[in-house]
C-alpha positions as CSV (number, residue, x, y, z in Angstrom):
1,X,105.5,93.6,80.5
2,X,107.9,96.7,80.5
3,X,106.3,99.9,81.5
4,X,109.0,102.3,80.2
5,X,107.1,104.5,83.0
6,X,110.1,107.0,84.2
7,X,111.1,110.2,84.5
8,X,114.2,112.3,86.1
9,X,113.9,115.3,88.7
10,X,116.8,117.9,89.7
11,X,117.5,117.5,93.4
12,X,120.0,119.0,96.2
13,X,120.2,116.7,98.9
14,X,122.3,113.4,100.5
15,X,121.9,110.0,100.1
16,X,123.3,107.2,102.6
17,X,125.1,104.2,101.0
18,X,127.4,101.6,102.1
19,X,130.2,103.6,101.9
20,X,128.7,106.5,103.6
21,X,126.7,109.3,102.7
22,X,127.1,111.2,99.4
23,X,125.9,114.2,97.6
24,X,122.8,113.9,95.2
25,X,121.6,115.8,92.6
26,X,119.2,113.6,90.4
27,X,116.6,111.5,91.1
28,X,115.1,108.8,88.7
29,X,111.7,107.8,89.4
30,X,110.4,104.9,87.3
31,X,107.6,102.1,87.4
32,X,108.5,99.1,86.0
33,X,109.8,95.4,86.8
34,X,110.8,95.7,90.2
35,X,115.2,94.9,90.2
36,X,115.7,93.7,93.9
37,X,111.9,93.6,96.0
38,X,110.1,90.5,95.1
39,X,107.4,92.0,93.4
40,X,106.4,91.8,89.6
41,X,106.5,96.1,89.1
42,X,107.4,98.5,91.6
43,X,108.0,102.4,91.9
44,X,111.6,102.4,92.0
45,X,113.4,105.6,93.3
46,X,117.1,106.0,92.5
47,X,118.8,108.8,94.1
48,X,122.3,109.6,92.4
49,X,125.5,111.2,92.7
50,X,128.2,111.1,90.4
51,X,128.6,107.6,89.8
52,X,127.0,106.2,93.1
53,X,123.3,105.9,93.8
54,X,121.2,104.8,96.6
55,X,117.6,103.2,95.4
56,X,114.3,102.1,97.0
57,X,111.7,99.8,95.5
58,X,108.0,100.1,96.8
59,X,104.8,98.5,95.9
60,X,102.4,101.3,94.7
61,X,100.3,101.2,98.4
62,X,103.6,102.3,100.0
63,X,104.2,105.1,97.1
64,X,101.3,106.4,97.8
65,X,101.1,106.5,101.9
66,X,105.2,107.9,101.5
67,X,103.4,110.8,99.2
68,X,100.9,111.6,101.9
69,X,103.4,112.0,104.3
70,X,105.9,113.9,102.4
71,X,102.7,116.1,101.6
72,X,101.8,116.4,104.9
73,X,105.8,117.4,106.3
74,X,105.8,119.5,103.5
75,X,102.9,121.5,104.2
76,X,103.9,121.8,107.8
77,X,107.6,123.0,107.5
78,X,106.3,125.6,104.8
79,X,103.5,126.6,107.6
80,X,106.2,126.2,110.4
81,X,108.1,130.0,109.6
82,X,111.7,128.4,109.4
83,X,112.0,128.8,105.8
């Protein structure tokens, strides 16, 4: 079943691809049948540039442990004085 589950976020940032890294400034987060990891739904991240993209597909246990983590730099490079 199609989740239609997505939504898009303004990013600055860079993304490497086969052809080398390239400027992002959208990413498309969605939760739906899962395009290349062999599971039936995934959280599919899809970083994009113009007209490339790099993507990741995660089951929703790996979502969630790449959130804590993200939380967890996050809340020490804000502590850490550099910004």
């Amino acid at each position: 079943m199609c989740t239609n589950i997505a939504t898009t976020a303004r990013i600055a940032g860079s993304a490497k691809t086969a052809t080398g890294w390239i400027k992002v400034n959208e990413a498309t987060i969605v939760f739906d049948h899962a395009t290349h990891a062999w599971l039936d739904h995934a959280l599919r991240i899809d970083f994009i540039g113009g007209s490339d993209r790099a993507a990741v597909e995660l089951d929703l246990a790996s979502a969630r442990a790449l959130r804590e983590r993200l939380d967890e730099v996050i809340t020490a490079a804000e502590a850490s004085g550099v910004l």
